[in-house]
N, C-alpha and C positions, 0 to 999 in steps of 0.2 A: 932617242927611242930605239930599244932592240928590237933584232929581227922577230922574237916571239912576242912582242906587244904587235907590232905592224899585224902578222899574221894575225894575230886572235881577232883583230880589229877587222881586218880583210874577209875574216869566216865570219864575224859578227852582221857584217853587211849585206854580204852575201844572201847569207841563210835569210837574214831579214827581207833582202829582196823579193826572193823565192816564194817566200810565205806571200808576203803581197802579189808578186803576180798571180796564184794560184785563185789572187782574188777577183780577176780578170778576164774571166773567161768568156763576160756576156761579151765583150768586145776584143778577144784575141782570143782565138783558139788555143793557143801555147799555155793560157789561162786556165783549160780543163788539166792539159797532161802536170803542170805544175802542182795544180790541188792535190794530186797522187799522192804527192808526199809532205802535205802540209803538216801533218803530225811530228814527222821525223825532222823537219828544217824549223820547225818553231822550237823541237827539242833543243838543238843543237845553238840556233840565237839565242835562248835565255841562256846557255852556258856559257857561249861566247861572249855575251855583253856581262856574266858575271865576273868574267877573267879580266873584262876588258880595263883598262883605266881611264874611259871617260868618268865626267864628273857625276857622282852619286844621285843626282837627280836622273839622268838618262839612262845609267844603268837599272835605276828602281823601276822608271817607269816603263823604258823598254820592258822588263823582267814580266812587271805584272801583265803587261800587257799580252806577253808571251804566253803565261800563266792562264789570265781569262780564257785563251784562242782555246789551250790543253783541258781546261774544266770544262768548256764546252763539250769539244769532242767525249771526254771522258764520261760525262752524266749521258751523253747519247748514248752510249756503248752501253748501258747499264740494262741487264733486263728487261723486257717489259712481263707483264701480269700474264698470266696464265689461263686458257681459259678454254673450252674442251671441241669449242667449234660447232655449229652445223653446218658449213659446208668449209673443204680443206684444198689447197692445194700442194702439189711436189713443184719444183722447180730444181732445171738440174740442167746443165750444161753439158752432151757428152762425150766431150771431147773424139774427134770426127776421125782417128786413127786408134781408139781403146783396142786394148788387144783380149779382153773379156767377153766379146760382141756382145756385149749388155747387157751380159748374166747379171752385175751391179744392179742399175737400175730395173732391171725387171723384178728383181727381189726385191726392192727398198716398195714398189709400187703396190706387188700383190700383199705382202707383207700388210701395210696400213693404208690402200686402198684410197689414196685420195678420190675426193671426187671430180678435180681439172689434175690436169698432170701440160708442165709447158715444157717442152726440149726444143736447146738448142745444137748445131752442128750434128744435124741429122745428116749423115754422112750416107753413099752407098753400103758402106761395111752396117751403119746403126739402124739401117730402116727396117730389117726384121725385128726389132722389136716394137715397132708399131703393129706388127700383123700379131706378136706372141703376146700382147695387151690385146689385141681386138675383142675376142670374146667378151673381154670382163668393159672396154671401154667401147663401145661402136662407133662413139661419135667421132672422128680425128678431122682434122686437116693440115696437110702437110704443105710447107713452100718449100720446094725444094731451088738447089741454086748448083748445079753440075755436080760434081759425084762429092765434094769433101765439106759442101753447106747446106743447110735448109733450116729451116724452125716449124714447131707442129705444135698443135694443142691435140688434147686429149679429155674426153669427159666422160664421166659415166649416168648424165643427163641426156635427151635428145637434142641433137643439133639442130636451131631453128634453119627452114630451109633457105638456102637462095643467102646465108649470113658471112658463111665463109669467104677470106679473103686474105691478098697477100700485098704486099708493097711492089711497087714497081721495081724496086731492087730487094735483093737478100737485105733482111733487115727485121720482116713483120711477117707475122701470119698471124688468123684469128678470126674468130667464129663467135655468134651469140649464142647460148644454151639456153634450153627452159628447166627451169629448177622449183623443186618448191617453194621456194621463195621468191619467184618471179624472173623476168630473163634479164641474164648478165653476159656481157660480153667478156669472154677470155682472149687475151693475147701475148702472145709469145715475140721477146726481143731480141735481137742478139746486133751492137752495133759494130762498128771499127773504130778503133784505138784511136783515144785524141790525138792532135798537134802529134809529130807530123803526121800523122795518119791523116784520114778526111773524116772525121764523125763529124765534125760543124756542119760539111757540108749531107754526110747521111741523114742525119736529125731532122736535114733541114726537108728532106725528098721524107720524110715519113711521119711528119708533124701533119700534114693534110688527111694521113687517114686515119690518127687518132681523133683530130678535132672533128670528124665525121661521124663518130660513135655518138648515142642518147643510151641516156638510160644508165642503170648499174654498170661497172665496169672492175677489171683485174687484170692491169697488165703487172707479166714479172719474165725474168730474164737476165741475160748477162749481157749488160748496159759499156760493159767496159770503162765506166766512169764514176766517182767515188760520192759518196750518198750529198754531197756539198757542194757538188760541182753543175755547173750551168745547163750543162744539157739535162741532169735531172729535175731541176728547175724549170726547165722549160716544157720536158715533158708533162709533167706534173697540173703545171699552168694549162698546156691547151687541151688536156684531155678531162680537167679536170677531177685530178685524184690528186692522191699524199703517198709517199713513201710510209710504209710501215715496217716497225721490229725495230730491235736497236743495230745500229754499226759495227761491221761483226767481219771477220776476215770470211773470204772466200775464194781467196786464191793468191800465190805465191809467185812472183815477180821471177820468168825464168832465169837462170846462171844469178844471180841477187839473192832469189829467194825470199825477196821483203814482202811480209805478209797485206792484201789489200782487200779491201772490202769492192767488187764491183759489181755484184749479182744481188738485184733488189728487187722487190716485189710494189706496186704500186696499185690504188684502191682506191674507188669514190666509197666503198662500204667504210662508215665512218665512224662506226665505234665498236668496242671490245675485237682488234683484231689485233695477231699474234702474229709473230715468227721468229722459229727458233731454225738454226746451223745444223743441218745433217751430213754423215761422211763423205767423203768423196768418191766412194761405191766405183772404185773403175776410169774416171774421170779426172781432170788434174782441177776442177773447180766442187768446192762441195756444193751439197746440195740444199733447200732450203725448205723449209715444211711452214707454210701459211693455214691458219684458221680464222675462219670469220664467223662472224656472232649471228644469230639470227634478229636479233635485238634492232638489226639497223632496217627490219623491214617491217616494224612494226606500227 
């Protein structure tokens, strides 16, 4: 056996591992950070097991199997339908040292005017622009977390009173609004990075105050974890909403630069809802522009 059959055999394994533990996560944290790159280690197994010289049955059936994981992901990724919204939100992460002080997103906001706006790393340097939206937005609440975190919502509905709230750690802030279409709770996420980071254990201090929410609901944020991965799963579960929009990059893996989808918007509003990728206006995460139907209060 040569050393390039051993090796193609070795990265065949490998990558196939990878993939699998990514599948992992409800029971190992190392399970989230793996998902990260399930796209790219599933790529790299079906080439590897095509190079490989096992026997044609495990190469085919590794392959397809490889193949299903990739159509998945890829029909996710696919557009969804278009549709003009009554009520919209921005989502925008903004990076808590921007050197624009938020000329970006101040523009991106007055510009088209959503009606919730969620930011996270609300920094000392980014919180005027919570004062330079007030006019147009009254309602905010900000959690702040020492000078270089916080997360805030922002509406231009009235704040129902006594709503607002934050997590016991940086993580959550969120507030219910009255809307014409009845009061929905907006909140803003911002977690820490799987395995070795500790989001198992963040997730686990801020699942108690979504399962607390009734009613309409819209959390979106930069989750730091990939639209497949367990803690969106379980978010999802106990707040009861869905992930909306297709899988969509939102940010760039630093010194790597591998492109990753980790900022998602989440919704018990259950039908005709949207979202498409907007720039990165200042910020090293783009931004993300949500509509929701009136249709689901009907």
């Amino acid at each position: 056996m040569s050393g390039l059959t051993v090796l193609v055999k070795a990265v065949a394994i490998l990558a196939g591992l990878t993939v699998l533990g990514g599948f992992a996560g409800k029971w190992y944290p190392v399970g989230d950070s793996l998902a990260v790159f399930r796209v790219e280690f599933t790529v790299i197994c079906a080439l590897a097991i095509t190079w490989s010289t096992w026997p044609k049955l495990i190469r085919w059936g590794v392959t397809a199997l490889c193949l299903g994981i990739l159509a998945v992901h890829v029909f996710n990724a696919m557009p969804s339908g278009q549709s003009g919204g009554d009520l919209t939100l921005y989502q925008q992460n903004l990076l808590f040292n921007r050197g624009d002080k938020g000329a970006g997103a101040i523009d991106v906001v007055r510009q088209r005017l959503p009606d919730f706006v969620t930011f996270q790393e609300v920094s000392v340097t980014n919180r005027p622009i919570l004062d330079a939206l007030r006019p147009d937005y009254p309602s905010q609440h900000l959690c702040p977390l020492g000078d270089d975190l916080g997360e805030a919502v922002l509406s231009r509905h009235p704040k129902i009173a006594g709503s607002g709230f934050c997590s016991t750690r940086d993580g959550l802030a969120g507030m219910q609004v009255q809307t014409p279409f009845g009061p929905i709770w907006v909140v803003s996420v911002h977690l820490s990075w799987p395995w070795p980071k500790g989001q198992a254990h963040h997730v686990t201090q801020i699942l108690p105050h979504l399962e607390r929410l009734d009613g309409q609901i819209v959390i979106a944020g930069d989750f730091n974890a990939v639209a497949w991965s367990h803690t969106l799963s379980q978010m999802q579960t106990v707040s009861g909403t869905k992930r909306i929009g297709p899988y969509m990059v939102s940010f760039y893996l630093p010194m790597v630069g591998l492109p990753i989808g980790i900022d998602h918007v989440l919704t018990s509003l259950d039908t005709a809802n949207t979202v498409t990728r907007l720039d990165i206006s200042g910020s090293d995460h783009h931004g993300l522009w949500a509509s929701f139907s009136r249709s689901i209060h009907d």
